[in-house]
GUSE-963876 format. One record per atom (N, C-alpha, C): residue number from 1; residue in one letter; atom name; x, y, z. Coordinates in steps of 0.1 Angstrom, whole numbers, plus 2048, in hexadecimal, padded with zeros to 3 digits. Layout:
<rs>
+-----+----+----+-----+-----+-----+
|   i | aa | at |   x |   y |   z |
+-----+----+----+-----+-----+-----+
| NUM |  A | CA |   X |   Y |   Z |
...
+-----+----+----+-----+-----+-----+
</rs>
This chain:
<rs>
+-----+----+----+-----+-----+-----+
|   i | aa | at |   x |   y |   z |
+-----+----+----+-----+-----+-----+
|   1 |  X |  N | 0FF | E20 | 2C2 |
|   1 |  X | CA | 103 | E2E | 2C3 |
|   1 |  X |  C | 0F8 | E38 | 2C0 |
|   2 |  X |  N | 0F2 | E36 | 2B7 |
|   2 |  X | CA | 0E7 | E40 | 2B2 |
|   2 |  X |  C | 0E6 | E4B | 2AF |
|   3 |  X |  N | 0E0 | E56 | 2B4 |
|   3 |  X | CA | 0DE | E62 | 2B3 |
|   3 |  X |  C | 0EF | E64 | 2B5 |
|   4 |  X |  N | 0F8 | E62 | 2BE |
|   4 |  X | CA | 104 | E69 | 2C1 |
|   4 |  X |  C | 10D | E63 | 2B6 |
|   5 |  X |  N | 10A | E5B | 2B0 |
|   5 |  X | CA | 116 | E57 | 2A8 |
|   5 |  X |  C | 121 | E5B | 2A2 |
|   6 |  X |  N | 118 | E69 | 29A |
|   6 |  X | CA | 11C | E72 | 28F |
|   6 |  X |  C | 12B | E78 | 29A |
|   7 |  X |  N | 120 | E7F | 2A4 |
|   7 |  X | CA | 12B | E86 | 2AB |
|   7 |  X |  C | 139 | E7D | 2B4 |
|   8 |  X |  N | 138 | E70 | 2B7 |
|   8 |  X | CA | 13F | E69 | 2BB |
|   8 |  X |  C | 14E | E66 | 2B5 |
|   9 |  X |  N | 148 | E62 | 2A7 |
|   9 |  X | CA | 151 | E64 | 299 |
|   9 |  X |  C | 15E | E6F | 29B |
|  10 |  X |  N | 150 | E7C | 29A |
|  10 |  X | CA | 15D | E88 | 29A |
|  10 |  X |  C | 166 | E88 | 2A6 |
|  11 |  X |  N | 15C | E85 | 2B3 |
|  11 |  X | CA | 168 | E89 | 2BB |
|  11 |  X |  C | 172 | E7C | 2BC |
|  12 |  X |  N | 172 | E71 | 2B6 |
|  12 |  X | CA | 17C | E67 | 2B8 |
|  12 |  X |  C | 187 | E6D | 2AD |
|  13 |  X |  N | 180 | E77 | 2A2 |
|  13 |  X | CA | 18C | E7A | 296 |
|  13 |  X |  C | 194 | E86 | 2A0 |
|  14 |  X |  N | 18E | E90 | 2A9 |
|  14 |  X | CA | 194 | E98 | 2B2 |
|  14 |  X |  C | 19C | E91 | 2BB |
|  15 |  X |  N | 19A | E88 | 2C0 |
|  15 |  X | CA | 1A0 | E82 | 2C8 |
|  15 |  X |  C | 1AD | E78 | 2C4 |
|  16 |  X |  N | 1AA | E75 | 2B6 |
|  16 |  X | CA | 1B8 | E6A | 2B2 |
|  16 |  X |  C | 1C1 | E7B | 2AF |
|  17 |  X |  N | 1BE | E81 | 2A6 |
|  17 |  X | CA | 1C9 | E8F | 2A7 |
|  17 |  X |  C | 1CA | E95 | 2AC |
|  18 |  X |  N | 1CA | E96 | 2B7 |
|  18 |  X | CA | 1CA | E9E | 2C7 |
|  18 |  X |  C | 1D9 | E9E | 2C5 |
|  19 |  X |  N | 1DD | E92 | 2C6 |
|  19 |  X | CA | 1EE | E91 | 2CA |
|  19 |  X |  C | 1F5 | E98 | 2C7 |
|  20 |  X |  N | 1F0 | E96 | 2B4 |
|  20 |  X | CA | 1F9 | EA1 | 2AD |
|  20 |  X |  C | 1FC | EB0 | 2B1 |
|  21 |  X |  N | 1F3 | EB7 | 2B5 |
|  21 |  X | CA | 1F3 | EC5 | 2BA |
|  21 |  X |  C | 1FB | EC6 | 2C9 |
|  22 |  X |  N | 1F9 | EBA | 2D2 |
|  22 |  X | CA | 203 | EB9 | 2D8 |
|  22 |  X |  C | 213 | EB5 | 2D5 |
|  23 |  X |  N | 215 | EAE | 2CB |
|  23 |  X | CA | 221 | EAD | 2C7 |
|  23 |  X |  C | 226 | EB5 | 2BF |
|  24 |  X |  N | 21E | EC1 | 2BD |
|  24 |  X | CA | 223 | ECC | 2B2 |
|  24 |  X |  C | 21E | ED4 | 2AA |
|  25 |  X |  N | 212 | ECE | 2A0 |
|  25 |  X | CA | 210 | ED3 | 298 |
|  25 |  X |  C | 20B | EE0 | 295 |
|  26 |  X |  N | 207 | EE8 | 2A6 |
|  26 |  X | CA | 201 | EF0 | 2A5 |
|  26 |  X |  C | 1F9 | EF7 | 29B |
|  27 |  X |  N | 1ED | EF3 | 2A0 |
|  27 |  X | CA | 1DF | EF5 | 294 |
|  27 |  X |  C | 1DA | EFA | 2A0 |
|  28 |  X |  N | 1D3 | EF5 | 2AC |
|  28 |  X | CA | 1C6 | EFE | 2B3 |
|  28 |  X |  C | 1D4 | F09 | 2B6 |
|  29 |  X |  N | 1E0 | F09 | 2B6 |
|  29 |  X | CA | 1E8 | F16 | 2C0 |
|  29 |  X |  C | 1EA | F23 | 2B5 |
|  30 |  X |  N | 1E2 | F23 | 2A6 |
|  30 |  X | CA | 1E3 | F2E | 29D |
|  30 |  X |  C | 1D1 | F2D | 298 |
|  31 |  X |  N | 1CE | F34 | 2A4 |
|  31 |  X | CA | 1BE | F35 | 2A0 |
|  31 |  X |  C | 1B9 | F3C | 291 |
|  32 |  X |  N | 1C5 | F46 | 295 |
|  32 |  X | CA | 1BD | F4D | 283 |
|  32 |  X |  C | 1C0 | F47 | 277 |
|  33 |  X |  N | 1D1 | F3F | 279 |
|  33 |  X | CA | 1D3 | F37 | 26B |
|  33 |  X |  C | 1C9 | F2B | 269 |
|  34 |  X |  N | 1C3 | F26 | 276 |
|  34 |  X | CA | 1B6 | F19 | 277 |
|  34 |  X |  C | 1AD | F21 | 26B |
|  35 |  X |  N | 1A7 | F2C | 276 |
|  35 |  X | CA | 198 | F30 | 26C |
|  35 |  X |  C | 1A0 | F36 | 261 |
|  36 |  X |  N | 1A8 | F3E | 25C |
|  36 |  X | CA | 1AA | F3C | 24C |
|  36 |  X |  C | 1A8 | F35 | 246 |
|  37 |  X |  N | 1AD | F2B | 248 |
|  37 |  X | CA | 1AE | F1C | 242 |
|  37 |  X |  C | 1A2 | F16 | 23F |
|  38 |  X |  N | 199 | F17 | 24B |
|  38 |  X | CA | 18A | F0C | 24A |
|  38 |  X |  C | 181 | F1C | 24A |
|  39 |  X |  N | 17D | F21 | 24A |
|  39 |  X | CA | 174 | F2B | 249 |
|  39 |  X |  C | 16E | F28 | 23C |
|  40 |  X |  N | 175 | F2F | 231 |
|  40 |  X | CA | 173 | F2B | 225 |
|  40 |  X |  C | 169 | F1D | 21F |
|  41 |  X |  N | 172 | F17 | 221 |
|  41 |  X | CA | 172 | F07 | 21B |
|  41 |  X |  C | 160 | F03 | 224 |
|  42 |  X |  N | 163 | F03 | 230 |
|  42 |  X | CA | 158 | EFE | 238 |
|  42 |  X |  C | 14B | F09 | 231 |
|  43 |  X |  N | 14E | F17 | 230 |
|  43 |  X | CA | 13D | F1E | 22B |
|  43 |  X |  C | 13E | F18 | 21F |
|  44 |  X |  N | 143 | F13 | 217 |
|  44 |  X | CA | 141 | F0E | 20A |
|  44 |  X |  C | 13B | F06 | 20A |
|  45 |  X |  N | 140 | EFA | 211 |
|  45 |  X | CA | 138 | EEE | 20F |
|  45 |  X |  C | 12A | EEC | 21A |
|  46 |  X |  N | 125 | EF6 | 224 |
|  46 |  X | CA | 122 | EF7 | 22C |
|  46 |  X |  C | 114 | EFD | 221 |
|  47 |  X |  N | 112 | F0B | 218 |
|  47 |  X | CA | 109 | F0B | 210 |
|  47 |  X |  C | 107 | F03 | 204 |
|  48 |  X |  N | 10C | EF8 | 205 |
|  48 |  X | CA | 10F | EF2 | 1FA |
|  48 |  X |  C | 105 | EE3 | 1FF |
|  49 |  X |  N | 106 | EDE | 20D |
|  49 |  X | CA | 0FF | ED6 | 214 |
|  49 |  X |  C | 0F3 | EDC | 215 |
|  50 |  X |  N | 0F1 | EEE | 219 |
|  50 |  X | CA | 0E2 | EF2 | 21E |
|  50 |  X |  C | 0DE | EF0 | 20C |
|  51 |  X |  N | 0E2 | EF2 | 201 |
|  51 |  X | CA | 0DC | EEE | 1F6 |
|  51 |  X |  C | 0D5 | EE0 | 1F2 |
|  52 |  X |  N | 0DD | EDD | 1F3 |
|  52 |  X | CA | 0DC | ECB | 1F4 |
|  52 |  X |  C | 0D0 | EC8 | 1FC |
|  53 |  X |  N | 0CD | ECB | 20C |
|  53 |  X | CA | 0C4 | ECA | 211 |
|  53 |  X |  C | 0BA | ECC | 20F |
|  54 |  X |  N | 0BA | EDD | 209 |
|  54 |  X | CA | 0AD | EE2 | 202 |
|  54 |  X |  C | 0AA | EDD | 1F9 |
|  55 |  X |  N | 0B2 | ED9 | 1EE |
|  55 |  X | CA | 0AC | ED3 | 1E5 |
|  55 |  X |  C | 0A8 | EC4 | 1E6 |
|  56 |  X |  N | 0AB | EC0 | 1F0 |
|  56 |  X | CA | 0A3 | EAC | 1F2 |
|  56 |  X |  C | 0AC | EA3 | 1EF |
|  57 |  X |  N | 0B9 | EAB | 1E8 |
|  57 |  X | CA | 0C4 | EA3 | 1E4 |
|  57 |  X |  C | 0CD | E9C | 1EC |
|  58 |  X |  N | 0C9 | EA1 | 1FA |
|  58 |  X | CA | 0D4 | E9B | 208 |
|  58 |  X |  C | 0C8 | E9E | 211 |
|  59 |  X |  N | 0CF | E8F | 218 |
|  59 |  X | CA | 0C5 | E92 | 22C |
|  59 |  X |  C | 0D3 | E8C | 231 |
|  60 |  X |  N | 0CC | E8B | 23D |
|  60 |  X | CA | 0D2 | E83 | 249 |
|  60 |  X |  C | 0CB | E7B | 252 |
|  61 |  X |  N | 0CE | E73 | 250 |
|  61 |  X | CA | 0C6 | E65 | 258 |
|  61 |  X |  C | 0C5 | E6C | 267 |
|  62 |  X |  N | 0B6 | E6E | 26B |
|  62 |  X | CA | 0B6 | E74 | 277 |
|  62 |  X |  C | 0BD | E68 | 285 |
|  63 |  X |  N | 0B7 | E5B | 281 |
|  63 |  X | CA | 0C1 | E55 | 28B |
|  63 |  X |  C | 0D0 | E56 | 290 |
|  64 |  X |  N | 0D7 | E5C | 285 |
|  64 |  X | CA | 0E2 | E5E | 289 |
|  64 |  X |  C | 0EA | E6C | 290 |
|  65 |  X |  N | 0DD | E75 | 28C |
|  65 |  X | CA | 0E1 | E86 | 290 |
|  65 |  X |  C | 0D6 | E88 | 29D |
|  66 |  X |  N | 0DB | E90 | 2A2 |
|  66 |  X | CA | 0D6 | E94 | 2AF |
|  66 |  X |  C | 0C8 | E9D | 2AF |
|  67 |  X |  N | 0C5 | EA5 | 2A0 |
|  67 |  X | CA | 0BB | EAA | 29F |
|  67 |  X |  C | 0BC | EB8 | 29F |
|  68 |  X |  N | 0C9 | EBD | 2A5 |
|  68 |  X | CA | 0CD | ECF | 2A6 |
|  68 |  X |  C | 0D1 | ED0 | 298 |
|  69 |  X |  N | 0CC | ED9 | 291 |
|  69 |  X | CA | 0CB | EE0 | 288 |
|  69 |  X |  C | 0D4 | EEC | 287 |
|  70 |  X |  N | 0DD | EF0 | 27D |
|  70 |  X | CA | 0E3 | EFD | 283 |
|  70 |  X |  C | 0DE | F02 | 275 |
|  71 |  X |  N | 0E0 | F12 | 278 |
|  71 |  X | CA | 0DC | F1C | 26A |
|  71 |  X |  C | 0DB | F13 | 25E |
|  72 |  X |  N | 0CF | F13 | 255 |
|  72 |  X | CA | 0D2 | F14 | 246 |
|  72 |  X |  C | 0C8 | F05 | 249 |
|  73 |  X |  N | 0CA | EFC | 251 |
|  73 |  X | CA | 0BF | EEE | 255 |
|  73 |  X |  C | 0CD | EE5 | 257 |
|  74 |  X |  N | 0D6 | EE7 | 258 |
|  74 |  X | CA | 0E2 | EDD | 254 |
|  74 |  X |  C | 0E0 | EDB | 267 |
|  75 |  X |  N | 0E7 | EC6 | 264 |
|  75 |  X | CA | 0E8 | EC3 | 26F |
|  75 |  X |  C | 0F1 | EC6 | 27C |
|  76 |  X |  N | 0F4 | ECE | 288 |
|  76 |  X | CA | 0FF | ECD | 28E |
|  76 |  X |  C | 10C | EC5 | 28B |
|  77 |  X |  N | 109 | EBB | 28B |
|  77 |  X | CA | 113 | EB0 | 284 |
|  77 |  X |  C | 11D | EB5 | 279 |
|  78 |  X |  N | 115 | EB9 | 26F |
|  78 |  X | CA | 11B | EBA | 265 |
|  78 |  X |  C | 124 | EC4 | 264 |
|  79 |  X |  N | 120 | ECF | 269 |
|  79 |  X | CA | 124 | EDD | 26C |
|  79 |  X |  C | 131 | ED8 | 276 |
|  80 |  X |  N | 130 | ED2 | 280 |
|  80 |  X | CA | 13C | ECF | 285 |
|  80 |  X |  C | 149 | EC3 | 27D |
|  81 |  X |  N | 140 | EBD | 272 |
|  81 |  X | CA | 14A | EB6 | 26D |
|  81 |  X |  C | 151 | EC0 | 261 |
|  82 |  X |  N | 14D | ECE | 260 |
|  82 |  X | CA | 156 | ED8 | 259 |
|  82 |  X |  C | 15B | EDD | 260 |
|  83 |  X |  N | 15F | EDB | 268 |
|  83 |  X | CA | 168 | EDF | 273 |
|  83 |  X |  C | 173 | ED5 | 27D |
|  84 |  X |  N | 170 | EC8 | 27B |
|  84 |  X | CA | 175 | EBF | 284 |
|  84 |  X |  C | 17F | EBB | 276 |
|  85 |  X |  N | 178 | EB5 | 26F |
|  85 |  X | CA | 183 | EA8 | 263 |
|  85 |  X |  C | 18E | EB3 | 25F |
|  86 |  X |  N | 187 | EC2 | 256 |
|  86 |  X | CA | 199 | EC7 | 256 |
|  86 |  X |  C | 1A0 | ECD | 25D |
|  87 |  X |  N | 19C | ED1 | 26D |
|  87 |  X | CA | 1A5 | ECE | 271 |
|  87 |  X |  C | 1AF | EC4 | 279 |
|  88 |  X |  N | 1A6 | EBA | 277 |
|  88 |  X | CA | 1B0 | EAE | 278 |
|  88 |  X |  C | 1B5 | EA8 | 26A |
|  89 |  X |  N | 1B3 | EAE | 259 |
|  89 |  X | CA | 1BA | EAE | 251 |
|  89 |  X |  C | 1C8 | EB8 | 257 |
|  90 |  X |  N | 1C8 | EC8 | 259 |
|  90 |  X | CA | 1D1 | ED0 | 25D |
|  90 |  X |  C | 1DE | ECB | 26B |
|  91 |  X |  N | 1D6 | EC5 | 271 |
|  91 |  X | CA | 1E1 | EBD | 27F |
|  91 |  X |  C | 1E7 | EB2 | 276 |
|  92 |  X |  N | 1E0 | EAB | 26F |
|  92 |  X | CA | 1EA | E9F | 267 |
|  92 |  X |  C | 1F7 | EA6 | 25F |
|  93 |  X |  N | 1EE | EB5 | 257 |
|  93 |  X | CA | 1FB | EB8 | 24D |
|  93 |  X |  C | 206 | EBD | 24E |
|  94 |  X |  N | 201 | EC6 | 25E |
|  94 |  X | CA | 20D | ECD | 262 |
|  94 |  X |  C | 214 | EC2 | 268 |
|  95 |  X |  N | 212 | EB6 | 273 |
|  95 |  X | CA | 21D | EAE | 276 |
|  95 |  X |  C | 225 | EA6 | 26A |
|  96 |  X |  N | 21E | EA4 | 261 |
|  96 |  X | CA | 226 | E9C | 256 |
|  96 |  X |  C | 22F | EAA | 252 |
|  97 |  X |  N | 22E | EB3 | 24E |
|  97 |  X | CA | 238 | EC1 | 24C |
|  97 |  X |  C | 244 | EC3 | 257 |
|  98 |  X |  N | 240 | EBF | 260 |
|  98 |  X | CA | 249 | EBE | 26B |
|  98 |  X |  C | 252 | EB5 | 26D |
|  99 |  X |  N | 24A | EA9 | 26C |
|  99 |  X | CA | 256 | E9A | 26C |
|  99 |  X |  C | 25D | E9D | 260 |
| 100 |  X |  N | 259 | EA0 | 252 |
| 100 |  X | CA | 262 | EA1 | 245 |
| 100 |  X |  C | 26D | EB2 | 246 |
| 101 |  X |  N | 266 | EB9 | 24E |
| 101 |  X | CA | 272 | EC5 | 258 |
| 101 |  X |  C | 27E | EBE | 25E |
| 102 |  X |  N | 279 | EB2 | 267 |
| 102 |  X | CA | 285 | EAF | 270 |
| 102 |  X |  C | 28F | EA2 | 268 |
| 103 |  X |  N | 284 | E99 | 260 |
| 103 |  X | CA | 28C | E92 | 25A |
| 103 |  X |  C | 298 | E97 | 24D |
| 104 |  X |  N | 296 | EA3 | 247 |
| 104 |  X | CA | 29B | EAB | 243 |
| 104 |  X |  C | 2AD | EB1 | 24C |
| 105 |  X |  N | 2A6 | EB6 | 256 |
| 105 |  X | CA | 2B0 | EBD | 25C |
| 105 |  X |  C | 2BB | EB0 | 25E |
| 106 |  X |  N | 2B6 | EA5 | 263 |
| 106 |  X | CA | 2BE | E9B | 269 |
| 106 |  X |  C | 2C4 | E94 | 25C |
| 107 |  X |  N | 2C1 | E93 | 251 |
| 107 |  X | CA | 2CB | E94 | 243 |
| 107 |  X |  C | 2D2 | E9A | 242 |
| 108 |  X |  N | 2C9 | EAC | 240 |
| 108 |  X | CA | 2DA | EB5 | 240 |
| 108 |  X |  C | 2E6 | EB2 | 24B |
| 109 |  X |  N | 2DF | EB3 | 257 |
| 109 |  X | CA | 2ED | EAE | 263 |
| 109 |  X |  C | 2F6 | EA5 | 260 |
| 110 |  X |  N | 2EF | E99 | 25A |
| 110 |  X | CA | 2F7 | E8D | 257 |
| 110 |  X |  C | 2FE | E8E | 247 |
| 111 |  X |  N | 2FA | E94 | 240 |
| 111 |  X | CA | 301 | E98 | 22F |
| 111 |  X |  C | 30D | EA7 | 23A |
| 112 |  X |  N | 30C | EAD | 243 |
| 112 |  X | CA | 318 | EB7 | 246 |
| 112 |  X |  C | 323 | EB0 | 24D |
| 113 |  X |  N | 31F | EA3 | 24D |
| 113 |  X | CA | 327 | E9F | 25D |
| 113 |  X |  C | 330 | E90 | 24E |
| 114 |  X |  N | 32B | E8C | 246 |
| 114 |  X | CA | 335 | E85 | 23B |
| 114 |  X |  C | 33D | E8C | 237 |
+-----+----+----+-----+-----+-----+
</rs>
């Protein structure tokens, strides 16, 4: 795989939760609730890795990254893995909220109907 690997990863994590947003969860269909959510969290850990870097404390195996750099020296990769894993954490938690919505509802139905 090599150089693409990193990014292969993510897009196989985009691609197993794809479904979810199709079956519901709507995460990409509330863009500003997305970036509230990850905005934050991602610049955190985002100067937190450009630190790391700077200081010698973290690299990245160049065989595995593509070599695009985005602001601060951080790899492309990484920068998109603050962006890719929570929101495929967010697609997981709203459908599990949803199935425990409908499994819910279909209790109450069945506790009105004894």
């Amino acid at each position: 795989m090599g150089k693409a690997e990193y990014l292969i990863v993510l897009a196989a994590c985009v691609l197993i939760t794809l479904p979810l947003e199709i079956a519901g969860a709507r995460v990409y269909r509330r863009p500003r609730h997305l970036a509230r959510a990850l905005l934050p969290v991602a610049v955190v850990f985002l100067v937190w890795d450009a630190l790391a870097i700077a200081g010698g404390v973290w690299h990245y195996a160049p065989e595995f990254v593509t070599g695009v750099r985005a602001p601060l020296g951080i790899p492309l990769e990484e920068v998109l893995f603050f962006v890719v894993i929570p929101v495929c954490g967010l697609l997981t938690y709203e459908m599990v909220q949803l199935s425990l919505t409908a499994v819910r509802r279909r209790e109450n139905r069945r506790a009105v109907r004894r």
